[in-house]
Each structure stands twice: as structure tokens, then as C-alpha cells.
N, C-alpha and C positions, 0 to 999 in steps of 0.2 A: 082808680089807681091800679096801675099791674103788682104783680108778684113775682117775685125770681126767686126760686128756692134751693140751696142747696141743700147736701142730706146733715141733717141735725138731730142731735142729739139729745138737748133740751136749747129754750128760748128763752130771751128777755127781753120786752122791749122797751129802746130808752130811742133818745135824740142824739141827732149830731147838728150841732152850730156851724152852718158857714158864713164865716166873714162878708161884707161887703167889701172890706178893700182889696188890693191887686193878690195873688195869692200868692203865697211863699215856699220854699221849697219842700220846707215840712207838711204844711197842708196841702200842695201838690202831690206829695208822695205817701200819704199816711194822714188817718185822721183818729182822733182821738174820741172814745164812746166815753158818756156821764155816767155816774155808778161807779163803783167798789168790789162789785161781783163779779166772776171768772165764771165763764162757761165757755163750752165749748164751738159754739156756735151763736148768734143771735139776731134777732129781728129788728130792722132798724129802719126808723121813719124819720128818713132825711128832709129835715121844712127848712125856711129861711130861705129860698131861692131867691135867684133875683131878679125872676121873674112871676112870683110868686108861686108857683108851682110845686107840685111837693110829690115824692115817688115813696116807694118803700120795697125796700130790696132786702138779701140774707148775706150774712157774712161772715166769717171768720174771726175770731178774736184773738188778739194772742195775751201774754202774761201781765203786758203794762197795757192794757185796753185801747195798744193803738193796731192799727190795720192799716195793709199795704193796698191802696184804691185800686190798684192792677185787677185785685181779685172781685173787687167789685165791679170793673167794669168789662172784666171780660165773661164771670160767672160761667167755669169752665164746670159740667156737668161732673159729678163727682159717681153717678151712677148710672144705666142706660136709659135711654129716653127714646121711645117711639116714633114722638113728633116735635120740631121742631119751625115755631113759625114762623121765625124771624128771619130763616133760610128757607122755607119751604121745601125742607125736607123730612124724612119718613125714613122706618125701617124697615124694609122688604123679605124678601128670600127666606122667608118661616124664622123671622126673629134678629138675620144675621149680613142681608145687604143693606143697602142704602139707596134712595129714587131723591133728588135734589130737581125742582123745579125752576128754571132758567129763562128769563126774559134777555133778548138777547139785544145790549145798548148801543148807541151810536156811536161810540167808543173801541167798540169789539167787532167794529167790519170798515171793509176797507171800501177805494173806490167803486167795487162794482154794488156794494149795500151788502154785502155777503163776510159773515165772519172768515176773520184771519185765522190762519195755522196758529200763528203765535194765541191769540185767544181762544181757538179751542183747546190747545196745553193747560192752560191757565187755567180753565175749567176744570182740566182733569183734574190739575194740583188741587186746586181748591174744594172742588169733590169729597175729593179721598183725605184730606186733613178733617172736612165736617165729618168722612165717617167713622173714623176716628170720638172724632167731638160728643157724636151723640153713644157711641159706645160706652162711656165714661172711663176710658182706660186713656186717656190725655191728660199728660203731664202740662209742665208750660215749656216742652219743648216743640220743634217743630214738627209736627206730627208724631213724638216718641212717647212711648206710654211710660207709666209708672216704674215699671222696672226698668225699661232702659234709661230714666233717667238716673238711678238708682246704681247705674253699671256706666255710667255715661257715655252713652250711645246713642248715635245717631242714625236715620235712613238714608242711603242712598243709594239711587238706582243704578241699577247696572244694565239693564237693556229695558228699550220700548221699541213698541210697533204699532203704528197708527194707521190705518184704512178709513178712508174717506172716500162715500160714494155720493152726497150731497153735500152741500153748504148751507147752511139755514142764513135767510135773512135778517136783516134789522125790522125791531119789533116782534119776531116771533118767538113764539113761547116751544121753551125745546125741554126734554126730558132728559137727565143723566142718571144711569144705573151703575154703579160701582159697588164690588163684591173682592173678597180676598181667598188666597187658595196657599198651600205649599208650594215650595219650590227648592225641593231637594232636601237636606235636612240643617240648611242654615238660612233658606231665603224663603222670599215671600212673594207671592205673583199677584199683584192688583188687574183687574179688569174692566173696563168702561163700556156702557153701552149709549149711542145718541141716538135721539127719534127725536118727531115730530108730534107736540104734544095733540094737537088738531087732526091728522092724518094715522100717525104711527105710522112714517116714516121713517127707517132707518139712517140715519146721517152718517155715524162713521162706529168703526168698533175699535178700542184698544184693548194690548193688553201689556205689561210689565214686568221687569225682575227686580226684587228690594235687597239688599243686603246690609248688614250693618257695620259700621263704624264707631271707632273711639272716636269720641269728641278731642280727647288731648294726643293722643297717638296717628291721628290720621291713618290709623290700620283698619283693617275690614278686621271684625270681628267675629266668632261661632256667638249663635241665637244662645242665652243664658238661659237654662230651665224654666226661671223664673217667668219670664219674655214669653218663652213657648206657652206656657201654662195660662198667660191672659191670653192671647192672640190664635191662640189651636182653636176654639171655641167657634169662632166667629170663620172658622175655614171650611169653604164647601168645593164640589164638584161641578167647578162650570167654567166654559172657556170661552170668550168675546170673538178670539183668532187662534183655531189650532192653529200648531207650530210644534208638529211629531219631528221633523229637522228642521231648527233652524236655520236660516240662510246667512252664509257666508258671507260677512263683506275685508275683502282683500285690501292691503294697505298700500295705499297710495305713496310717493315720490315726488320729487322737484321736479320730476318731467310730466307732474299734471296739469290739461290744457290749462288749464284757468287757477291762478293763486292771487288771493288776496293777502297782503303781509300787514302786519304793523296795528292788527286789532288791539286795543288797551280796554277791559274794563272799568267800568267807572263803579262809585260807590254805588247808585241808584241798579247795579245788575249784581250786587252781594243782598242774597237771600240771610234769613236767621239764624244758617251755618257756620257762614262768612264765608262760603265761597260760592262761586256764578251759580246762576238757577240755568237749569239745562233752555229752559225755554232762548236764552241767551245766545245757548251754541247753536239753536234751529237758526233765529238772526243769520247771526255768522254764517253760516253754511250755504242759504237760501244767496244770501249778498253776493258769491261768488259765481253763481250761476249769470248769466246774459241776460241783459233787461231785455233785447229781444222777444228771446224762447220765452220769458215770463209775461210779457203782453199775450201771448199768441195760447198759453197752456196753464193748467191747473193741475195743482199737487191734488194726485190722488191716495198716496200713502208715503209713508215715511219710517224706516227702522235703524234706529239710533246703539248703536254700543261703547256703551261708555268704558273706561282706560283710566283716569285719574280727573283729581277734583283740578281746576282752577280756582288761581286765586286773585287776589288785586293788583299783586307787582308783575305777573305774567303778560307776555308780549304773544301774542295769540296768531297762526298763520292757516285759513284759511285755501284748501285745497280741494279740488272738485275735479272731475273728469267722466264724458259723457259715459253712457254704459248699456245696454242690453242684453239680456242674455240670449246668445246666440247669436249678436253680431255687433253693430259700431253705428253711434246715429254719424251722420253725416252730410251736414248741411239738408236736412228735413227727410233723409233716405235712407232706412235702416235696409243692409243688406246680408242675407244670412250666409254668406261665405258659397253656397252651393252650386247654384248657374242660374243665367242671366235672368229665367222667364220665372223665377221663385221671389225676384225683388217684390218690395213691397216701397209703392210712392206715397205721398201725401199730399193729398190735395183740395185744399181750401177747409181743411182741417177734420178731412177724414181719411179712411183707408182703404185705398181702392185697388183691388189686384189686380195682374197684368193683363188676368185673362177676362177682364169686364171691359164693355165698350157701350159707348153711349148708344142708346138704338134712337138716336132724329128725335128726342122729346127733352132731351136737357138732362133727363133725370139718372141718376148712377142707380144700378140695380143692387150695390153693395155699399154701404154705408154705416162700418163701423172703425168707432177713435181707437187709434194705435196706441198702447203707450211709450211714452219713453221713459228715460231712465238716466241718475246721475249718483255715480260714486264719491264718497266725500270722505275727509278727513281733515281735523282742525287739530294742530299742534303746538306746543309750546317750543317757541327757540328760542335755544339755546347757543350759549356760543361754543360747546364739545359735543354737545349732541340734543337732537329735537324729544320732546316727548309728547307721544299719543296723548289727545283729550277723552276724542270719539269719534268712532268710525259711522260713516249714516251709509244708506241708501233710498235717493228719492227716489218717486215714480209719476213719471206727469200722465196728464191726457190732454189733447188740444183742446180748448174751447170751443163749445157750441154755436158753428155759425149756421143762418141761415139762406141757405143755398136757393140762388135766382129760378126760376120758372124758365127761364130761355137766355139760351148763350147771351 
């Protein structure tokens, strides 16, 4: 039999009776301990199963000996832990990152067998909430520690930047590094690093800005002493993606090529905030793009700024428009405004300058993927006026084909 232990104080151990018939709402939500004695903590060996089997777990008790099963069944660590098995992860960085080990399912990759954008997010959320988990400074909010839930506050990001130079496949075992830093003196900058657990191969690097929020006010809140005093501790010097200036992304208009209108969330994309999980607005953003350009190209980075939360009753518009810096894709031919013999073509999904020419062997003596590039912006409309969600900017690169031996 396993052991779950929270931190205790002194122990008792008695039994808990479960039923055989249907359960009811009370022993669904709360079970009641045998005994007369109040402590603060206690040890309890749950028999009677109904399958005979029997566990023994740690729990909380409170004044009339009954307990809320939530805490039994999530057994949220009340103080730091090194290791973690059940996630297979670990605390790194001399006491204060986090290394979470990653099997990557048939679930989290799309047709080509190679994880989705959307599941590598998803990683990251889930990451950074365990490294939270095993810090022991988690409350039962979403990712909010003991103070903020104390000040009731919550996190939410206000920018990300993702670089992706691999995709890992289905079935591979991938490595996640996430570590936390300052950012300014009310935010907080998480970081991710992805590799390949077999190679140590770099997959993609992120990094992030955290700020806080009332939970009842929907305001951004200043970090409460208290907040800083857990969370300063656990903050180092290290960055996934410098970003000495950030880059600008300019706001878009109703004269962008491409609009999607009339996006509705559903309940299924309200997070434990109650409003959309960002991973939601990548959706939305990618959807506007050309099925096309997305057969032929792969997102190689993405940097998101966020503007306001969405909610359930919001009517969401989707706006996109192609982009490079320094000039205008244009049906597959980005031109940098200069003269004629500086264009740059594409062909058969690389980049071939004007001044290469095939010498009688087929083969191009230049072959490197261009990127491109799409400016986005997803809003709320309104019928007096639209409001910002988040501003993105993608970055593609064509896919890898492999080019004929002979015309």
C-alpha cells in the first residue's frame, strides 16, 4: 500500500466505512472519521472497498470529524518536494526550477504524427501550475499561492513568446524546464525550456509575463508583500528568449486581409478563472489564416499580447493580416521594396536568390526556408465599439520538401 503524507502535526489512526450502495451527496462530498478525538491532522486507512482493496492516505480533519474528499484526493503538498512521481517531475536549478518528464500521446499531435502548437501551450500551462504544486506554496486556486488566495488574486498573463525550432513526435519522451524570474516590481516572468529526452535536442524555448488580478474586481492588481515574500525566493537569473526590446505588434483594422467574425466560446474553453484559456485565442487566430499557406508551412514562433480577459457572453472577431518585416508576403514572394534583382522567390519551399542559377545538375546551390510572417488581432464586438483581446504575431517556415535529382 502507498502513503500520501501531508505535513502533520500529531496522528491517529482509525477507519472510514464506505458504503456499498449508490453514493450520496454527503459521502460524495465529505466523510465522516470513527473516534471522539480532534487532531490536527490524521492517518486513515480506508477498507471496505468494493473491490476489496484498501489504500491509506493523510488527511485533514476538522471540528465535527468530517473532511472535504477534494483534499484527499488531490493531496496538494503543504510543503516543498524534490520529487514527484506521479508527474515525473523534479526540482532543478539548486533547489528552485522544475524538469517535468513528458511522454508525448496520440492525442497531442496532429496529422503529420508531430505535436500541435495548441499542446505544446498546454504543456507549458501544466508545467508551470506542477511547479507551483511541488513548491508547496499552492493554494486550491489556479496556480495562486497561499497569499494570493488570502488577497484574492489571481494570475494572468499578459505576454508570451514561443520559438519553436523542432516538433517532437508521438511516442517521444520530451524534457520540460521551467524556472521563474522578476518582471518589474509587480510581475513575474516564467520560462520554458523543450528538448529531446534521447538526444537533447532543443525543441522550442518560451518565455512569459504574469500579473495579477482581483478575482471579484477584474483589475490587475500590485504583487502584496506578502505574495513577494513566498515567490522572491524561488526567483533566478535566467532567460529561455532574451527580449532586451521587445517587439512591437501594431493593431490591426477592418481592412485586414483575412477576418473571421462570429467566434462564441463554449463552456468546455472556460478555464478555473471563468474566462477563456489563452491556448483558445491561439485557435482563433491560427483559424483565420488560409488552409492553403498552412498545408504548405509550419509555425515556427508565435508572440501573443494580451489586452483583456474574455468571457462566455463575448462574440469574438478574429483578424489576421500577412506581415514581414521589411516588406509584404505576396502570393509566395516577399519583396523588400528596393529593386528588382534584391527580390527574393520561393520555390518548391525554399529560398533561392536571384542571383543563383542552376549549373545542368538539378541541384540549387542555395537552399535556405524563408520565413513568413502573420499579424493578428482577435476582438470583442461590440455594437459602440470593439475591444482588444490580443494582439499575436506569427512566424512560419515552409515545410520540408524533398527536392527531385533531375528536372
Amino acid at each position: 500500500m502507498g502513503s500520501l503524507s501531508f505535513l502533520a502535526f500529531s496522528t491517529i489512526r482509525c477507519s472510514i466505512n464506505i458504503d456499498d450502495h449508490e453514493p450520496t451527496k454527503q459521502n460524495m462530498n465529505s466523510i465522516k472519521l470513527k473516534g471522539s478525538s480532534i487532531y490536527s491532522s490524521a492517518k486513515v486507512d480506508v477498507l471496505g472497498l468494493k473491490n476489496g482493496a484498501a489504500m491509506t492516505t493523510s488527511i485533514a480533519t476538522s471540528e465535527n470529524l468530517y473532511i472535504n474528499t477534494q483534499e484527499v484526493r488531490q493531496n496538494i503538498p503543504t510543503k516543498k518536494q524534490l520529487v514527484d512521481t506521479f508527474r515525473q517531475g523534479l526540482i532543478i536549478e539548486e533547489g528552485v526550477g522544475y524538469r517535468q518528464t513528458i511522454v508525448v500521446r496520440s492525442y497531442e499531435v496532429g496529422a503529420d504524427k508531430t505535436a500541435t502548437l495548441e499542446s505544446i501551450l498546454n504543456l507549458l500551462q501544466e508545467t508551470a501550475l506542477n511547479h507551483v504544486w511541488m513548491s508547496g506554496l499552492l493554494g486550491d486556486g489556479f496556480g495562486a499561492t497561499h497569499g494570493m488566495m488570502r488577497n484574492n488574486l489571481i494570475w494572468v498573463v499578459s505576454r508570451m513568446h514561443v520559438q519553436v525550432d523542432h516538433y517532437p513526435i508521438w511516442g517521444e519522451i520530451m524534457e520540460i524546464d521551467t524556472w521563474v524570474g522578476a518582471s518589474g516590481k509587480n510581475g513575474m516572468r516564467r520560462d520554458w525550456l523543450l528538448r529531446s529526452h534521447a538526444t537533447g535536442l532543443v525543441f522550442a524555448r518560451a518565455t512569459s509575463t504574469w500579473v495579477m488580478m482581483n478575482q471579484q474586481t477584474r483589475r490587475l492588481s500590485k504583487m502584496p508583500d506578502e505574495v513577494r515574500t513566498e515567490i522572491s525566493p524561488w526567483f533566478i537569473e535566467k532567460q529561455a528568449i532574451k527580449e532586451d526590446n521587445p517587439e512591437k505588434i501594431d493593431k490591426l483594422d477592418d481592412s485586414a486581409r483575412y477576418v473571421n467574425s462570429g467566434l462564441k466560446p463554449k463552456r468546455s474553453d472556460l478555464d478555473m478563472n471563468q474566462h477563456v484559456n489563452n491556448v483558445k485565442y491561439v485557435k482563433w487566430m491560427l483559424e483565420a489564416i488560409p488552409d492553403k499557406f498552412l498545408e504548405s508551412h509550419q509555425l515556427s514562433g508565435i508572440i501573443l499580447e494580451y489586452r483583456r480577459e474574455c468571457g462566455s457572453s463575448d462574440v469574438v472577431q478574429s483578424l489576421c493580416e500577412p506581415f514581414n518585416e521589411g516588406g509584404i508576403i505576396e502570393n509566395g514572394l516577399i519583396t523588400d521594396g528596393v529593386e528588382q534583382n534584391n527580390k527574393i522567390s520561393l520555390l518548391n519551399g525554399y529560398s533561392v536568390s536571384s542571383g543563383i542559377t542552376d549549373q545542368g545538375n538539378g541541384l540549387l546551390q542555395s537552399l535556405n526556408p524563408i520565413p513568413s510572417s502573420y499579424t493578428h488581432l482577435l476582438q470583442v464586438k461590440g455594437e459602440s465599439k470593439n475591444e482588444e483581446i490580443v494582439r499575436g504575431r506569427t512566424t512560419w517556415k515552409r515545410k520540408i520538401k524533398t527536392m527531385p535529382l533531375h528536372p
